[in-house]
MIBAFI-129930 format. One record per residue (C-alpha): x, y, z; residue in one letter. Coordinates in steps of 0.001 Angstrom, whole numbers, padded with zeros to 6 digits, always signed. Layout:
BEGIN
XYZA...
***
This chain:
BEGIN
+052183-030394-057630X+050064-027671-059234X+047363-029117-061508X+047778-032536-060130X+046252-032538-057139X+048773-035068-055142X+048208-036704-052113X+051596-036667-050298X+050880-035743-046309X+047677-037581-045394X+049374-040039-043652X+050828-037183-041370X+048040-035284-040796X+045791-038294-040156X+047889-039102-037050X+047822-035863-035943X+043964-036340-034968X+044790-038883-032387X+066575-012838-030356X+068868-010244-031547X+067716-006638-032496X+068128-005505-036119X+070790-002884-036164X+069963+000260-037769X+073278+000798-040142X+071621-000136-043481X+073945-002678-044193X+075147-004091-041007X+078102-006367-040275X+078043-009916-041987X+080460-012545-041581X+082638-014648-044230X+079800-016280-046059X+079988-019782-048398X+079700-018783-052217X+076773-019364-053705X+077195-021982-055851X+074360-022228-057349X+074349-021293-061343X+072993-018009-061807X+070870-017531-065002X+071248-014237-066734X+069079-011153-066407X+065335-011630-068541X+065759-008242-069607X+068449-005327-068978X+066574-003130-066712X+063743-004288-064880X+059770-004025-064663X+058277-000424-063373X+056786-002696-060159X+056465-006092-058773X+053380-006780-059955X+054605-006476-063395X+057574-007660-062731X+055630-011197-061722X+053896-010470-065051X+056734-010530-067316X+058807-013468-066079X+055387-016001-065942X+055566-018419-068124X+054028-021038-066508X+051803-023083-069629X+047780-023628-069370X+048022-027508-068992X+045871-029366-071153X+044688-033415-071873X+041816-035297-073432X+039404-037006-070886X+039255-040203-069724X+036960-043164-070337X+036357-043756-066726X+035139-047598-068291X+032950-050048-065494X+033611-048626-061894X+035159-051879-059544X+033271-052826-056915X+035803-051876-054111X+036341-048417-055534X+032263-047973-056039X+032390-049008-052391X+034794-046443-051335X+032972-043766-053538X+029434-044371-051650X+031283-044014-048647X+032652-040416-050058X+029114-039299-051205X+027875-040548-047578X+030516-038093-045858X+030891-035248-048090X+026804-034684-048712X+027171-034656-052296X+026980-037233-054831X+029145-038042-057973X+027815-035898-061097X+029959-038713-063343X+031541-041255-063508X+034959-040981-062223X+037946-043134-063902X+040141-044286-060933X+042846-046779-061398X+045723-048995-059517X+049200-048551-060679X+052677-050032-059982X+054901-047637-058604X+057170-047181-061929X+054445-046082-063923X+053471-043589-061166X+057235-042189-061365X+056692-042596-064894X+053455-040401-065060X+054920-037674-063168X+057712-037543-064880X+055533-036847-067841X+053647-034171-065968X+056512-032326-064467X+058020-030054-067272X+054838-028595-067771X+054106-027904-063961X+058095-026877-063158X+059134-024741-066205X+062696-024886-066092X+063371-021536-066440X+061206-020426-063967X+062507-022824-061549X+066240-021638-061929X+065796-018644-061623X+064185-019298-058762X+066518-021468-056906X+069246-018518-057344X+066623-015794-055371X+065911-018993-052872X+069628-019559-052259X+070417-016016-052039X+068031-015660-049247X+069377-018631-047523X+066049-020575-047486X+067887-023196-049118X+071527-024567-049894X+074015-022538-051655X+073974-025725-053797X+070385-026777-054181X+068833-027218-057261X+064681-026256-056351X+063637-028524-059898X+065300-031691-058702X+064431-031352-055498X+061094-031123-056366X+061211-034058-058552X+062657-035638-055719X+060006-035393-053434X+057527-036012-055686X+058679-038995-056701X+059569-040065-053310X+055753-039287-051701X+053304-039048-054454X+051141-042445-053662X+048115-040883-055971X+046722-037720-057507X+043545-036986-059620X+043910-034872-062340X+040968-032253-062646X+041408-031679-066230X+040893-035473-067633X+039435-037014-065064X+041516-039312-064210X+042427-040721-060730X+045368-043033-059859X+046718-044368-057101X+049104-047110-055986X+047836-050076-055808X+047421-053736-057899X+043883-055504-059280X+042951-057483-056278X+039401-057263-054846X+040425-056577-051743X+041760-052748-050291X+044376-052222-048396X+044466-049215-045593X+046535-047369-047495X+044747-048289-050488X+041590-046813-049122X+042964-044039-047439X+044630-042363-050588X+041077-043507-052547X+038967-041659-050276X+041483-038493-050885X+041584-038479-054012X+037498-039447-054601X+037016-036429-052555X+038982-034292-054678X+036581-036062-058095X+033626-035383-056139X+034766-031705-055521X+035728-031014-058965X+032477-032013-060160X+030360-029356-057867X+032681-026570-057872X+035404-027249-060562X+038762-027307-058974X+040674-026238-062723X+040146-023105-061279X+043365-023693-059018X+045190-024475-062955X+044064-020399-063640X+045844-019234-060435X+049114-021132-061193X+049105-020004-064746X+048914-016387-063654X+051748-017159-061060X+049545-015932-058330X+051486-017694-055944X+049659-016932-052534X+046064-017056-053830X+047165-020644-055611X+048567-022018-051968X+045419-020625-050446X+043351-022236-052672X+045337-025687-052807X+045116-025826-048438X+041553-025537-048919X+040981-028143-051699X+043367-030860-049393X+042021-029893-046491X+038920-031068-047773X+039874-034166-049283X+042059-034219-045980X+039499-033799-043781X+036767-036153-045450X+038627-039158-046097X+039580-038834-042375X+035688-039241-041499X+035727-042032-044577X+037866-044269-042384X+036605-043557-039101X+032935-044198-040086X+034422-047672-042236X+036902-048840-039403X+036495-052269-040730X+037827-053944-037793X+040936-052080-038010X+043436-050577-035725X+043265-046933-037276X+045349-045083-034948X+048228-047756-034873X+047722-047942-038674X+047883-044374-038708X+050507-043829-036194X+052673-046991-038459X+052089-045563-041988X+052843-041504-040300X+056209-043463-039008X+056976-044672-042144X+056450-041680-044450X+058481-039369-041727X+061261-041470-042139X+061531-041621-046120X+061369-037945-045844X+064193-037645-042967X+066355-039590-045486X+065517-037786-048879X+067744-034940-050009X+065285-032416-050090X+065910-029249-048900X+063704-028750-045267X+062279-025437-046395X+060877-027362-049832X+059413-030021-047512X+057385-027515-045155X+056263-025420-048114X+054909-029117-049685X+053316-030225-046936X+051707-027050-045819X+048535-027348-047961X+047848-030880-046275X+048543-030066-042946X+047323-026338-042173X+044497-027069-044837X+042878-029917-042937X+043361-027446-039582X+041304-025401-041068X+038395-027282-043026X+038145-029193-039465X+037803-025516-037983X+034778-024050-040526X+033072-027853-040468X+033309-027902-037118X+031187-024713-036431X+029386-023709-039007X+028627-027520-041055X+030037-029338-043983X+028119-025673-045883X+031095-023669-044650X+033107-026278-046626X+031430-025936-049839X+031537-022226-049027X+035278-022101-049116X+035300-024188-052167X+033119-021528-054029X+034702-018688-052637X+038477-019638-052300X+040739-018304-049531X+043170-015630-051120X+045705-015774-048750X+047501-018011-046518X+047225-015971-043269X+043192-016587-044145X+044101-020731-044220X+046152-020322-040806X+043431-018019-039053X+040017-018882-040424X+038518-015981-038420X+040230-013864-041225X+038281-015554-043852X+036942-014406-046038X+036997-010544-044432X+040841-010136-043775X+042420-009355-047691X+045604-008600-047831X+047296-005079-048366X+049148-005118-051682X+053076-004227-051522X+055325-003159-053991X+059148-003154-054519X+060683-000684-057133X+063126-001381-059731X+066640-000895-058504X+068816-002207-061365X+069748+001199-062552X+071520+001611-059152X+072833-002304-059039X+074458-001748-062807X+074191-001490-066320X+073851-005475-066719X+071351-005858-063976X+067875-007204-065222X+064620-008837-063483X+065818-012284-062029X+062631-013543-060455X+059588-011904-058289X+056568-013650-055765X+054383-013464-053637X+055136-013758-049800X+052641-015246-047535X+052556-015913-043867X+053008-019819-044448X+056270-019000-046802X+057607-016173-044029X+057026-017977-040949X+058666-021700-042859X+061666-019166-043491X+062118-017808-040191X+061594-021833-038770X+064860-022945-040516X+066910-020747-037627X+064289-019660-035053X+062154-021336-031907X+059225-022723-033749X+056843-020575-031550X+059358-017264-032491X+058738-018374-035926X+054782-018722-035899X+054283-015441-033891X+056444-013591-035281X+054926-013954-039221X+051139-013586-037358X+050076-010192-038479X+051240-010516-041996X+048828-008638-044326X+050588-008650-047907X+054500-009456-049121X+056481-009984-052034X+060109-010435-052773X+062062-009434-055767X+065275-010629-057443X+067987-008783-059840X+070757-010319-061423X+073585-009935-063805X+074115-013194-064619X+076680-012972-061813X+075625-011925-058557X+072008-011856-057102X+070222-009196-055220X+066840-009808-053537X+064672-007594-051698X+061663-008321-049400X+058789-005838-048458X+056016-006660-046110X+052989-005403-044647X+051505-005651-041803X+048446-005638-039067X+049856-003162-036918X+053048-001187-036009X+054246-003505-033322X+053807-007188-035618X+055919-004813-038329X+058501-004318-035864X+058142-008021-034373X+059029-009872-037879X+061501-007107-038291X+063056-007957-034898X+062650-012185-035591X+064735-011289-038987X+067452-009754-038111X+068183-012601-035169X+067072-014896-038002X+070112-013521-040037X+072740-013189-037253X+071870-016923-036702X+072878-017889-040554X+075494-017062-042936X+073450-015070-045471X+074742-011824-046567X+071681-009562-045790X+070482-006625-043259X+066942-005308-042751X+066441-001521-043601X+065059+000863-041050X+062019+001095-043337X+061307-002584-042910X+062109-003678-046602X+064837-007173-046501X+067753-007309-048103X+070009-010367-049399X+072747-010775-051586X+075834-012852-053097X+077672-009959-052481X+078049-007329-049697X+078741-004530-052069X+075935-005348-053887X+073545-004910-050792X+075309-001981-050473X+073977-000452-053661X+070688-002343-052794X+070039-000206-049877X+070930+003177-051896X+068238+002154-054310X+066048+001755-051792X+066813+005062-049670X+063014+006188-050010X+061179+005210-046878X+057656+004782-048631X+059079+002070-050758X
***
């Protein structure tokens, strides 16, 4: 989620410790695609915004989140147990009490449910799923809100809430913890602890602002932490347990609930991502340089994802801002802004995994240095463009390369330009006016 900082992948990530070239015609040949199905919301405005940036500008409207704080009332024994094992492991102690609390899993669904207009605007999020299904990253026929409620739902075992204070998890009032009890505890007491030396709201400001790489940056290095942390909780409290067939059991189970869910594979990577690549990378910087390099990265956050997936790139390696003009002058007089983000490596290279060799995928999004994508509508049809930037010449040409065979190998209707930018669209005479809007090279 975006304020609530869930635990969802732990489980995962815990175990894990133990083609074609792009023709140059700039619309290519595309064959019979399925309609898009999904409902297509109607231009914000007729005309668009001068750039992307402003173009992200205008259609945020993600709210500030707000909420009283918590009594955090007597502290249990187990959970003051599992706290002093926190302070023991992260170097720190706890500034304040902290108000954690077992709950039954219907008033977990029922608290996120709560929580979930204000972190999934509804607007946002359809016009969203029409770019997303326009590029193909998911199904003509998805719907991005409930699958997001699905998973969430589905995974979401705790979360602490950096605004109130509050911490809950899934669990019942006996003395006694459970391993899973204990694991999502020391997660989520390492997020508390975090929040209260270097004030984790400041991931709320980056949502807000709908700075969507710098907020997926900054979430992989607040999980990896908690992540990494309540890893070294349990292996330094083993309490006679098992841990890696525990591990290996619970990883099992939660792999399974997610092969049978109906959410959309792309919406799965993207969630899991901060969990998985975040704890790669907190082990990485606490590994050589101390538990300081941690704190470090909580001070100064990662702005990009390519810094979370190479740490040598942090915090030196900033990304190259892009920009993609408005073209709904050429698309029509009823074309308007439809939706506009930020592209990261993590987002490009769990795109190009839905159709490529997992390794094509990876290498081919290394190099990255700045993207965003753009969407037009007319409450009809849906036109999306992608610009990227990269390290060098050769990467520019290697994503270029992994996209086309990443388009002959699907049924969207799209071509990449000989100037790099990506188009898609619901219709091919749309991308056909697409690319004459986009005839100028530099763009």
């Amino acid at each position: 989620m975006r304020r609530l900082v869930a635990f969802t992948a732990i489980l995962l990530a815990a175990a894990a410790c133990t083609g074609t070239e792009t023709s140059s015609d700039p619309v290519g040949s595309t064959s019979a695609p399925p309609a898009v199905t999904t409902s297509v919301p109607d231009p914000v405005t007729a005309g668009g915004a001068a750039t992307a940036e402003a173009a992200i500008r205008s259609l945020c409207d993600v709210p500030m989140p707000t909420g009283e704080p918590v009594d955090p009332g007597e502290t249990p024994a187990p959970i003051a147990e599992v706290q002093s094992q926190v302070e023991a492991v992260r170097g720190l102690e706890y500034l304040a009490p902290v108000a954690a609390t077992p709950i039954d899993d219907a008033t977990m669904d029922r608290k996120l449910e709560e929580a979930f207009d204000v972190y999934y605007p509804e607007a946002l999020y359809e016009r969203r799923t029409a770019a997303w299904a326009t590029i193909g990253v998911i199904p003509p026929d998805a719907d991005l809100l409930e699958a997001y409620r699905s998973y969430l739902t589905g995974q979401v075992v705790g979360f602490y809430d950096s605004i109130t204070g509050e911490l809950v998890y899934l669990g019942d009032q006996d003395d006694d913890l459970g391993l899973m009890e204990r694991m999502v505890l020391a997660h989520e007491l390492t997020h508390a602890i975090d929040d209260q030396h270097f004030d984790l709201t400041r991931l709320d400001d980056l949502s807000t602002s709908c700075r969507d790489e710098a907020f997926a940056a900054g979430l992989g290095v607040v999980e990896g932490s908690a992540q990494y942390f309540s890893t070294e909780v349990l292996l330094d409290n083993p309490d006679d347990i098992d841990l890696t067939e525990a591990l290996g059991a619970l990883a099992q189970e939660l792999v399974g609930s997610q092969a049978a869910s109906d959410v959309p594979p792309f919406v799965q990577a993207l969630q899991q991502w901060p969990y998985l690549a975040g704890q790669a990378f907190v082990t990485e910087i606490a590994i050589a340089d101390g538990d300081d390099a941690v704190d470090g990265a909580l001070i100064d956050l990662p702005v990009s994802t390519e810094q979370i997936l190479h740490p040598d790139r942090y915090p030196s390696d900033e990304p190259t801002e892009v920009d993609l003009p408005d073209i709904s002058e050429s698309l029509g007089g009823r074309w308007g802004d439809l939706d506009a983000m930020e592209v990261g490596e993590a987002w490009l290279s769990a795109m190009l995994d839905l159709r490529l060799d997992a390794d094509l995928a990876t290498s081919a999004a290394d190099g990255w240095d700045g993207g965003v994508y753009r969407a037009w509508t007319d409450g009809n049809d849906v036109v999306v463009a992608l610009n990227t930037a990269w390290d060098t010449p050769e990467e520019a040409e290697a994503f270029a390369d992994a996209l086309g065979s990443w388009l002959d190998a699907g049924d969207t209707v799209g071509t990449v330009l000989p100037n790099g930018v990506a188009l898609f669209a619901t219709d091919e005479a749309q991308l056909v006016a697409a690319a004459d809007g986009l005839r100028d090279p530099t763009t």
